[in-house]
C-alpha distance (Angstrom), angle and dihedral (degrees) to the residues before:
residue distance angle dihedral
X1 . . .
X2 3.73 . .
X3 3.65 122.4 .
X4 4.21 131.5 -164.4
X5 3.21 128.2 -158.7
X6 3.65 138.1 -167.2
X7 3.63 128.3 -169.1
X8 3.76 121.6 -169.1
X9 4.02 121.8 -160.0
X10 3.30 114.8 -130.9
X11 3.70 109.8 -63.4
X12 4.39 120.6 -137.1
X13 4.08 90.4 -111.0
X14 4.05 108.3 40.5
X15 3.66 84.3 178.2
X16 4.00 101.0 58.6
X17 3.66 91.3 37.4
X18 3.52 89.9 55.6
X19 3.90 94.8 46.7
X20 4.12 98.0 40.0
X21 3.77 91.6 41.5
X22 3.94 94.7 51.7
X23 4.14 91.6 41.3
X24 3.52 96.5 34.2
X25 3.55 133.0 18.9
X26 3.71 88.4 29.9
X27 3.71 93.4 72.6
X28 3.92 93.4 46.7
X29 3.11 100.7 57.8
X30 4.15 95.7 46.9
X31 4.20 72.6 61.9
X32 3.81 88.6 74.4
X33 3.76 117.9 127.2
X34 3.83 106.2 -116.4
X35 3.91 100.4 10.0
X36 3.44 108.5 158.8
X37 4.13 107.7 -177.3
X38 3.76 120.5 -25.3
X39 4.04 125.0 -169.6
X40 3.65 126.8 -171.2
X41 4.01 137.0 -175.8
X42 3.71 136.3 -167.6
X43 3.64 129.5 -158.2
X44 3.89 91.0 45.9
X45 3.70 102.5 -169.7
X46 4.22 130.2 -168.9
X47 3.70 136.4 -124.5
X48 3.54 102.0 -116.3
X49 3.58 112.1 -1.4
X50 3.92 141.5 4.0
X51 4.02 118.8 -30.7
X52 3.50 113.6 -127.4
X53 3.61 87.9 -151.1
X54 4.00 123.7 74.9
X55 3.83 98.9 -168.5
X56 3.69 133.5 -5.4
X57 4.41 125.4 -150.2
X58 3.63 123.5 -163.4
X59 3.89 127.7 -168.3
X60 3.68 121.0 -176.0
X61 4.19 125.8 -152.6
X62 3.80 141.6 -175.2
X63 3.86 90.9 -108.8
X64 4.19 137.4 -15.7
X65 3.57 81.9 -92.6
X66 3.33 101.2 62.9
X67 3.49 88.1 44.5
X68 4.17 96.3 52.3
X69 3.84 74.2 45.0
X70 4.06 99.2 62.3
X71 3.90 84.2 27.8
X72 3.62 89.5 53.5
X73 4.07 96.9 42.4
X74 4.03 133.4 87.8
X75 3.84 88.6 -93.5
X76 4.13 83.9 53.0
X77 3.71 96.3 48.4
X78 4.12 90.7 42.7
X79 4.26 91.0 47.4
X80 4.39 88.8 42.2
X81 4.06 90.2 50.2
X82 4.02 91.8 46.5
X83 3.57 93.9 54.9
X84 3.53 94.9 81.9
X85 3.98 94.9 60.2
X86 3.57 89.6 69.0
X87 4.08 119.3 15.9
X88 3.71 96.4 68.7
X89 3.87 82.6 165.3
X90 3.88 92.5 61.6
X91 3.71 124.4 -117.6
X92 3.83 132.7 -107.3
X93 3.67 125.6 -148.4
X94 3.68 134.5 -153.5
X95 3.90 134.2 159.0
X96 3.65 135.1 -178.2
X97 3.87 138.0 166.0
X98 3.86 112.8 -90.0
X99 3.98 117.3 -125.4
């Protein structure tokens, strides 16, 4: 099992992230060739101390290449050129097999 996930800082309008991510991009990417189970939460908070992240997404795969695979297909392309409707605060990925 391979797992993605994406961590957005927060972005300058919390409230139309949080409304155009749930309606919108949410629903593209559960389009993703492959996708197995995918979580997200908003309102990521720290211990001790502000978060730097606002909201954090994770997809899990069969393998990194199915994931470069889904990443990699039209569904990939259409979720990767939404992003920028919504995460004004950019986005950071990372993925990494699951134990």
């Amino acid at each position: 099992m391979h797992r993605l996930t994406v961590l957005y800082p927060p972005p300058a309008d919390p409230d139309h992230f949080r409304e155009y991510y749930v309606e919108t991009h949410l629903p593209l990417a559960a389009k993703l060739p492959g996708i197995l189970r995918s979580e997200y939460s908003l309102d990521v908070a720290a211990l001790g101390g502000d978060s730097k992240y606002f909201a954090v997404f994770h997809a899990d795969f069969e393998s990194a290449d199915a994931m470069q695979a889904a990443l990699g297909s039209e569904a990939g392309k259409a979720v990767a050129a939404d992003v920028p409707n919504y995460a004004s605060g950019g986005v950071e990925m990372i993925h990494y097999p699951l134990a």
